[in-house]
N, C-alpha and C positions, 0 to 999 in steps of 0.2 A: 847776886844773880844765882838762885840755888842751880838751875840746871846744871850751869857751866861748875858750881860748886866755889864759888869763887865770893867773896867779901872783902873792903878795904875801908878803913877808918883812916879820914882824913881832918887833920884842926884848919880851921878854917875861921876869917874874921868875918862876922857880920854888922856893916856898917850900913848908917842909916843908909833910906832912899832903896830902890831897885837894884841890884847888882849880881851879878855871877857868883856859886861858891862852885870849887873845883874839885873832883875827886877822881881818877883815873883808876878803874878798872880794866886789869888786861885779861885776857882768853885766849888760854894756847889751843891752839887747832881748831876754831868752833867750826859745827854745822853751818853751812854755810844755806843762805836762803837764796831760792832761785824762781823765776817766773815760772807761771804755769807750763805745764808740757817738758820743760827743760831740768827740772827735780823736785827735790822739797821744799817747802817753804818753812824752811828751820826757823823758829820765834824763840827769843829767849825773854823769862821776865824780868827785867831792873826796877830795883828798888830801892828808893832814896831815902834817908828820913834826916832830919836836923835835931842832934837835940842840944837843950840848955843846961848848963848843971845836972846832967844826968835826967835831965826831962826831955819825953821827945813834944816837941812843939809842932812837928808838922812830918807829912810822907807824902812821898807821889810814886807809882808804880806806872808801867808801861810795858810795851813790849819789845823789841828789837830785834834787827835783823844782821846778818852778818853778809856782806856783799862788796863787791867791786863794781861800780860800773864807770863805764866814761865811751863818748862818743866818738868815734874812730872819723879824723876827716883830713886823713893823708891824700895828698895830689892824686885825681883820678888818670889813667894815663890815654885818656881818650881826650878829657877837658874837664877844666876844675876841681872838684875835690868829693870825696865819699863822703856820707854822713851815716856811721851806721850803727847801731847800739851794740857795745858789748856789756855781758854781764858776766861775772867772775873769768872774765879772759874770753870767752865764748861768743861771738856773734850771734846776735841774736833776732830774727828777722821780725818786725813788730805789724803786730796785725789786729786792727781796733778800729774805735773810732772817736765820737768825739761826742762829750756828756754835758750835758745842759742841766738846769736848775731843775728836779725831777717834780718842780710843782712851783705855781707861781706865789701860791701863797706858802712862803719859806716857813713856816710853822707848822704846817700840814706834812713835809717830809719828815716820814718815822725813820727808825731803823731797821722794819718790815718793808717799807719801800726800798731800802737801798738794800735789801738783803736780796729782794726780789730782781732788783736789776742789777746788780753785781751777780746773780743764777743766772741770770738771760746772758750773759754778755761772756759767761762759761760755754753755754748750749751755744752762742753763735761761735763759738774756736776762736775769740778773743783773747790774747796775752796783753792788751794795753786798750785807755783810757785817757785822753784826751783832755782835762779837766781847762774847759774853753772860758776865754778872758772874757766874756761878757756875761759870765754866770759867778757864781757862788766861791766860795774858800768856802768846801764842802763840811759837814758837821764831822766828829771823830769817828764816827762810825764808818763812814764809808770807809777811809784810810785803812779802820782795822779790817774791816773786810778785804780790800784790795790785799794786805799785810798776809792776809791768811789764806788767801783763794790766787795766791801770785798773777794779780791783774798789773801790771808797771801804772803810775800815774807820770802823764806829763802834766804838771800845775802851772797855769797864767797866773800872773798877778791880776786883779780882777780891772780890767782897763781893757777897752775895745776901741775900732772904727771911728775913732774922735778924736778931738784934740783938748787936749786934760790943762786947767790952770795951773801949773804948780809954778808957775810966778807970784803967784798968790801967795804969801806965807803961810798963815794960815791954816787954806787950803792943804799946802805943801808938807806941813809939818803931821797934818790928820794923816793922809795916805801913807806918811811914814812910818808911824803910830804903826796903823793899823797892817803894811806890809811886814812891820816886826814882828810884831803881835806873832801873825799867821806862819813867818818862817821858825819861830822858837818855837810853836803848838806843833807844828808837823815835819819839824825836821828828824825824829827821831824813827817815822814810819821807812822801812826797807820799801817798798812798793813804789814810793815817792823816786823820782829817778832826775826830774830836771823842775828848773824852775824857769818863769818865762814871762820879757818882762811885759805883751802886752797881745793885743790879737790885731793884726794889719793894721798898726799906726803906722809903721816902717812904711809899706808897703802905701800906707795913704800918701805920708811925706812926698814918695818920689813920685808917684804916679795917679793921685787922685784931689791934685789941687788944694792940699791942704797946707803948705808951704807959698802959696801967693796968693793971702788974702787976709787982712788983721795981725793980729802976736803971730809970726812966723816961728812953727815948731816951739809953743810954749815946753811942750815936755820932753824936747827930746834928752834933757842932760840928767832926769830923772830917769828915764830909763838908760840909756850908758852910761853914767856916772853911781847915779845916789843908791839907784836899785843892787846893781854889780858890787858895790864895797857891803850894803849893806848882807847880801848873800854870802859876800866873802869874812863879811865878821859871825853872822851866825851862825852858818851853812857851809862852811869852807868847803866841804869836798862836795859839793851836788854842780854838774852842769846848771852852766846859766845862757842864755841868751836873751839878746833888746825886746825881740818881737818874734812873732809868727805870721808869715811866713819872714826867715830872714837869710841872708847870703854873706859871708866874709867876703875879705878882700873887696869892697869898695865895688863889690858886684852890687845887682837891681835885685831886692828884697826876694822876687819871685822866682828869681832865674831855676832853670832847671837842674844846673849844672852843681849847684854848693848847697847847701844847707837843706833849710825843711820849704815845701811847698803848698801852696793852693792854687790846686788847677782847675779853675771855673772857667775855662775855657769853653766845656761844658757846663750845661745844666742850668747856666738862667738863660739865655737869648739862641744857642746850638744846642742841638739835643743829638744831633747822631754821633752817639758815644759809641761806634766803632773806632772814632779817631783818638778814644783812651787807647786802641793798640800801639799806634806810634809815639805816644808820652815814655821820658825818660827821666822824670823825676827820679833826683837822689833821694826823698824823702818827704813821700807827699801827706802833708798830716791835716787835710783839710778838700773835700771834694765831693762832688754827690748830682744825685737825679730825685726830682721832686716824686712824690706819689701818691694812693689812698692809703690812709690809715684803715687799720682793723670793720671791717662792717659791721660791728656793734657800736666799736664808735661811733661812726659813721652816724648810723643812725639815729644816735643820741643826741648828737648835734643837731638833727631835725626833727623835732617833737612833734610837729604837726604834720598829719597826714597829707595836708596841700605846700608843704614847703618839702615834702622828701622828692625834689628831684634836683638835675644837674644843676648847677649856677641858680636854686631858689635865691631868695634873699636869707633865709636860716642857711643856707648854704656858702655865700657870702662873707658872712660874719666871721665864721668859721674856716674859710680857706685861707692857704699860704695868698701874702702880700705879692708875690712873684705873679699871681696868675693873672693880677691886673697891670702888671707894667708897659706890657704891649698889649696891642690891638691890632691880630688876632694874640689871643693868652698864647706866649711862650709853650705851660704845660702843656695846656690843650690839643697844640701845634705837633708833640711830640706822641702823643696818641693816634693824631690824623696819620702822620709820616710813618711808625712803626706800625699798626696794624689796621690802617684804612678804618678808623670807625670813626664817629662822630659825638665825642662825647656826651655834646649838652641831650642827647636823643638817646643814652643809656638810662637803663634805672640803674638805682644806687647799688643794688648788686653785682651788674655788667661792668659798671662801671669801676667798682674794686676790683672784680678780678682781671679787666684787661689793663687798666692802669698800672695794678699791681706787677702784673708778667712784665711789661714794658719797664719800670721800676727796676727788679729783681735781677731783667736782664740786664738795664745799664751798669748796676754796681757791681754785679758780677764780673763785668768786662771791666771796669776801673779796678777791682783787686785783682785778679787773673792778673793782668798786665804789669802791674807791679811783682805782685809774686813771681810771676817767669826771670824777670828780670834779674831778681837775688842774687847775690851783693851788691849789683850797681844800683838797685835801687834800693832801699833796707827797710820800705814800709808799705804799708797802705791802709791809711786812715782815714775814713768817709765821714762826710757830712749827714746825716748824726745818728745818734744813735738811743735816745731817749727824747719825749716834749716834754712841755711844763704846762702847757692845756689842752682842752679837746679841742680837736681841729676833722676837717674833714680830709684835708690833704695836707702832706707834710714830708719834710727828709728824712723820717726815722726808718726803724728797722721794730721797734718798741715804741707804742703810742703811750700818752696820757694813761690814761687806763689800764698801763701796762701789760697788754695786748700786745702780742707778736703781729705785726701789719704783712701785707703780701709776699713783701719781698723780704720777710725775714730770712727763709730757709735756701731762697739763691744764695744769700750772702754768707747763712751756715755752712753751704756747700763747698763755696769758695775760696771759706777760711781752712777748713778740714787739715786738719794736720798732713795726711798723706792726699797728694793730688795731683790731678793731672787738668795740663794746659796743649790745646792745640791752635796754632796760629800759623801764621804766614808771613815768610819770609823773603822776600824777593819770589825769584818764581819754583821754591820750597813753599810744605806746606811740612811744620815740625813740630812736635810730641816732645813736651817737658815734663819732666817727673820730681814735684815737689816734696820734699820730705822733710817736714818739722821736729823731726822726732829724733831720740837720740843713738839711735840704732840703724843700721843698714835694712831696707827693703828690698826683699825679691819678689818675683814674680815674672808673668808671663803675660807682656803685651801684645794686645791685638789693634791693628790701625788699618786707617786707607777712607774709603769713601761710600758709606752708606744711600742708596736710596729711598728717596720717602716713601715708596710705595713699596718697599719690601727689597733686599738684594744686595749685597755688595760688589758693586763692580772693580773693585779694590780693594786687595786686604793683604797684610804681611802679618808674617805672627812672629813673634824673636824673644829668649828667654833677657831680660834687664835686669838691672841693678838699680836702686836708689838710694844712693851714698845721705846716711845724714847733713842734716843742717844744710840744706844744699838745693838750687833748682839745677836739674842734668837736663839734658839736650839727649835725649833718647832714642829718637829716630826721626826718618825724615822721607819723603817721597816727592816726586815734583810735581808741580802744579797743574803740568798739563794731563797727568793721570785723574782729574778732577775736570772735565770740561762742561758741565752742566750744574753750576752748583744752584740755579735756581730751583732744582729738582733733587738736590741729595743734601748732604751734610759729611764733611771731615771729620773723624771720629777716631777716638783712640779709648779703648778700657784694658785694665791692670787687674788679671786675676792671680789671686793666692793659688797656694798647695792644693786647695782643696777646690776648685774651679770656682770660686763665689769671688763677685767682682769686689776689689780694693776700692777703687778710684775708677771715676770713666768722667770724658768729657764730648763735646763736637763743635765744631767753629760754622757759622754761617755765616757767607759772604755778601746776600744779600738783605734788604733792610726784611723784616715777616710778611709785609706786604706786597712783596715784590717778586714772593715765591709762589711754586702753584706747589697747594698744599693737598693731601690726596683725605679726605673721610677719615676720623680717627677709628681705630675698629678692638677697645680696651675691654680685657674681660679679666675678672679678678676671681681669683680663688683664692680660701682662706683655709690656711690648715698648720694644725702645731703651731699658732700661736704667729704665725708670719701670714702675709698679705702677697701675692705674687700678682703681677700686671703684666699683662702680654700682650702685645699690639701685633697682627702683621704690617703697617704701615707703623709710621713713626707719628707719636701721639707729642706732640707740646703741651708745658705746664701743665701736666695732671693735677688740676685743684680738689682736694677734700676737703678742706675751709676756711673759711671767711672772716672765721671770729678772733680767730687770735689767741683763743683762751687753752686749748687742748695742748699738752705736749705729744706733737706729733714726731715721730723720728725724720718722716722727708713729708715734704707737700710743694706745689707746682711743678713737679718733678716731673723729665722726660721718660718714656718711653721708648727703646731701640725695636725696630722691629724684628721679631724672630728672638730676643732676647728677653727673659723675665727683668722685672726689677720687684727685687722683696724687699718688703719693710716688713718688721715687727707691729703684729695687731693681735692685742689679747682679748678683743671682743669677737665672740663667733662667727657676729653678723657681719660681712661686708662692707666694707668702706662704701660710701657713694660718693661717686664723681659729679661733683657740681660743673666742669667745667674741662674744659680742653681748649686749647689754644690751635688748632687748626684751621685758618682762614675760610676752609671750604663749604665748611657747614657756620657761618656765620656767628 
C-alpha cells in the first residue's frame, strides 16, 4: 500500500481448487474516506501479488477506502425505530435516487456512460445511489467512480417483484454462484455501504398475494438465511438486509415507522402529491411521479411527422406502461387536476413543458418533506433517476439519451446542500433551514406571504443560524396572517453578507389550477456574465429549455415579484423564455 507506506509478506499454502490466502495489512491513522459534501474521498492503492519460488505468478491491484458506516435504528421515541446512515460516526442524511440498467442492451454501457451519469447525479446534489434489484451487478467502473466522486451505493442483489425457484437446486446453487461471485468483486469498494437481498419480495409476501397460490414463498429462506451467512462470510462488516422496502420486529415490510420505505401511495392511481407533506417515512428509498422526458427525446421517438402528437401510436410504443392501467390514464389525470390542460390536445412541446413543471413539482414536494423532517426521517430517494430506452414519458430526472428531463433542476434545487423548506403546520405556517454541510450558516431571513400580483402583505425579517448536519425550525407565523392563499404564496428566502440570496423557497396551498394567476410580466437583462429576471408579478417555472442537453445552472425557476433572480450566462445574448407557468395566459 505505498501511500500508507506500508508492506507485509505473508507464507501462505496454496492448495488445489478455489480458496482464500490471508495477508493482514494494518494502517495507523489512515485518511479516512467520506461521501460527497461531507470530506475527502481518501483512496488508498492495494496491491497483491503471489509468488512461487521467488516467481511472481499473478498481481491484483485496487483501490480502497478507509471508513465506518452502520445504520443507526435505536427505538424512535414517538413509535418504532430510526433508520439512519452514519458514516465515520457522523449522521449522514442520504439524498439520491434510484439507478437502473443505463442501457437495455448491457453491452452498449461504456465507461463514458457511467462517467457521464455519475456527473449528472453530482450537478442534481446527490450523495447516494440506489443500485435497484431488478437491474444489473453494475460493471467496475461505475463502483470506482462512485469510490472517487463519494456517491454511497445501496446494492440489491439482482432479484425483484417475483417469486424466485430456489427450491430448484440447480437453479439455487447458480444464484449462489453468482451472489458470490459479485460480493468478492465489490466488497472492497468504500462507496458500497449495504447489501440488499431483493426489491419488494417481502413486501409482495405480505401484501400482494404471492404467499396463497402454488410453492408458498419459494425463496424466502434464500434471502434470510442463504444470502445473510453468505454476506457474513465474505462481507462481514457491510449492512445487510431481506428486502426493500423492509421493517424489523415482525412489522409489515412498508410500515412507515422502522426501516426503509416505498411510498406509492402516490404516483400510480393518486397524484396530489401534496399529501407527500404528511409522510413520515424513516427512510424512504423508493417513490416518484411520472413525466416527459427531454423534448429531443421526445421527439425521436416520433420520426414521423404524422405520429408527433399526444397518445400517436409512435407515441404509444414508447410511453410508460402506467398511462394505460386506467381509463381515464392515471398520468394524464394528474395534468388535468394540477394545471387544468388537456393533454392529448398539446403538441409535444406544451406538452413537455407543462408535464414536466407538474413533474418537478411533485418530487420536489416528496424530497422537501423528507428533508424537513431530518433525523426522523434520514432519506429521500426517488423513483428514478436514469432509463435504459427512449421513451416519451418516464420517472427519470436523466433520460435514455442522457438528457436532463424537465424536472431535472426542481429536483437539483431540492437537493441543494444549503435550503430552505416552508410548510404548515397545524394553524402555523414554518420556515426550516436545511444545512448539509459541515459548517454553521448565517444569514438574514426574510418570510411571511407574498402576492402574485406584486406586495407583501406579510413579512418579518430576523438575523438566523443554520447549525450543520441539521434541518432547524427557524421561524414561524400563523396561518390566519395568510387568508387568501388562492391569490399569494408563503415564502421565505435566506440572504448572505453580501445581500445575494442563499436559499429561498414558497409553499402553495392550493392545487395551480385553482389559483387565479395574474399575466407573467419577466424581463431579463444580461450583464458581467449573469442573467438577472424580474417580475413585478410572480412568474412560475421560467423554462429556457426543453432539450436537456445544456448545462444550465437553474431552469423552470420561479420568479419573486419585486425580487431579481441571477443565474450565471456567459453568452451576451439573452436567454429566451420559452415558457411560464402562469395559468392566465394559457
Amino acid at each position: 500500500m505505498p501511500e500508507a507506506g506500508v508492506s507485509v509478506d505473508a507464507d501462505v499454502e496454496v492448495r488445489p481448487g478455489l480458496h482464500a490466502c490471508e495477508a493482514v495489512v494494518k494502517v495507523d491513522r489512515p485518511r479516512l474516506w467520506w461521501p460527497v459534501g461531507h470530506g475527502e474521498q481518501a483512496l488508498y492503492e492495494l496491491r497483491a501479488s503471489l509468488e512461487i519460488d521467488g516467481k511472481e505468478i499473478g498481481c491484483r491491484q485496487a483501490s480502497v477506502g478507509f471508513r465506518r458506516v452502520q445504520f443507526d435504528q435505536a427505538p424512535h421515541p414517538d413509535r418504532g425505530r430510526y433508520f439512519n446512515l452514519e458514516v465515520n460516526g457522523r449522521k449522514i442524511f442520504v439524498k439520491g435516487s434510484n439507478f437502473v440498467p443505463a442501457d437495455m442492451i448491457f453491452a452498449r454501457i461504456d465507461r463514458a456512460r457511467y462517467e457521464t451519469l455519475t456527473n449528472l447525479a453530482l450537478e442534481s446534489n446527490f450523495n447516494f445511489l440506489r443500485v435497484w434489484g431488478g437491474g444489473l451487478y453494475e460493471a467496475d467502473a461505475f463502483y470506482e467512480m462512485c469510490d472517487a466522486k463519494g456517491l454511497l451505493v445501496w446494492q440489491e442483489f439482482i432479484f425483484a417483484c417475483s417469486r424466485y425457484p430456489t427450491t430448484d437446486q440447480a437453479f439455487y446453487e447458480d444464484v449462489q454462484r453468482e451472489a458470490t461471485w459479485n460480493v468478492r468483486r465489490l466488497a472492497s469498494h468504500p462507496s458500497l455501504i449495504a447489501w440488499c437481498g431483493n426489491n419488494e419480495i417481502e413486501w409482495g409476501d405480505w401484501d400482494w398475494d404471492y404467499g396463497r397460490t402454488g410453492v408458498i414463498m419459494p425463496d424466502h429462506a434464500f434471502f434470510h438465511i442463504t444470502l445473510p451467512r453468505l454476506v457474513a462470510r465474505e462481507d462481514p462488516t457491510r449492512y445487510y438486509q431481506p428486502s426493500s422496502p423492509f421493517s424489523p420486529d415482525r412489522m409489515p415490510p412498508n410500515s412507515d415507522h422502522a426501516g426503509d420505505q416505498h411510498p406509492w401511495s402516490i404516483g400510480f392511481f393518486a397524484n396530489d402529491f401534496r399529501k407527500y407533506r404528511e409522510m413520515t417515512c424513516r427512510f424512504a428509498s423508493e417513490g416518484g411521479i411520472l413525466g416527459p422526458t427531454s423534448l429531443l427525446t421526445m421527439r425521436a421517438c416520433l420520426p414521423e411527422p404524422a405520429q408527433q402528437t399526444v397518445l400517436s401510436f409512435a407515441w404509444q410504443v414508447h410511453d410508460n406502461s402506467v398511462a394505460t392501467w386506467t381509463e381515464p390514464s392515471a398520468p394524464d389525470e394528474m395534468i388535468r387536476q394540477w394545471v387544468g390542460k388537456e393533454p392529448r390536445e398539446l403538441s409535444i412541446e406544451q406538452f413537455a413543458y407543462w408535464a414536466g413543471l407538474v413533474q418537478g413539482e411533485g418530487l420536489r414536494e416528496y424530497v422537501e418533506n423528507f428533508r424537513r423532517r431530518m433525523f426522523d426521517s434520514g432519506a429521500a430517494i426517488f423513483w428514478m433517476f436514469n432509463d435504459c430506452w427512449p421513451a416519451t414519458r418516464s420517472w427519470t430526472t436523466v433520460d435514455y439519451h442522457l438528457r436532463r428531463t424537465p424536472a431535472f433542476h426542481a429536483v437539483r434545487r431540492a437537493m441543494a446542500p444549503i435550503h430552505l423548506v416552508v410548510a404548515q403546520d397545524a394553524e402555523e405556517i414554518v420556515v426550516f433551514g436545511i444545512n448539509d454541510t459541515t459548517a454553521p450558516v448565517a444569514g438574514e431571513l426574510a418570510y411571511g406571504v407574498m402576492n402574485l400580483t406584486g406586495g407583501r402583505p406579510y413579512e418579518r425579517r430576523e438575523r438566523v443560524t443554520l447549525p450543520p448536519d441539521a434541518s432547524t425550525r427557524l421561524a414561524s407565523f400563523p396561518a390566519t396572517a395568510w387568508p387568501r392563499p388562492n391569490e399569494s404564496a408563503a415564502f421565505a428566502v435566506l440572504s448572505g453578507t453580501d445581500g445575494r440570496a442563499i436559499a429561498r423557497n414558497r409553499l402553495f396551498l392550493p392545487m395551480f389550477r385553482e389559483m387565479t394567476w395574474p399575466a407573467p410580466d419577466v424581463d431579463v437583462v444580461v450583464k458581467d456574465g449573469r442573467a438577472a429576471f424580474r417580475s413585478r408579478t410572480f412568474a412560475l417555472g421560467v423554462c429556457l429549455d426543453l432539450d436537456g442537453t445544456r448545462t444550465l445552472s437553474d431552469n423552470f425557476f420561479d420568479v419573486f415579484p419585486g425580487e431579481p433572480h441571477v443565474i450565471p450566462w456567459p453568452d451576451p445574448h439573452p436567454p429566451r423564455i420559452l415558457f411560464t407557468g402562469n395559468l392566465a395566459v394559457g
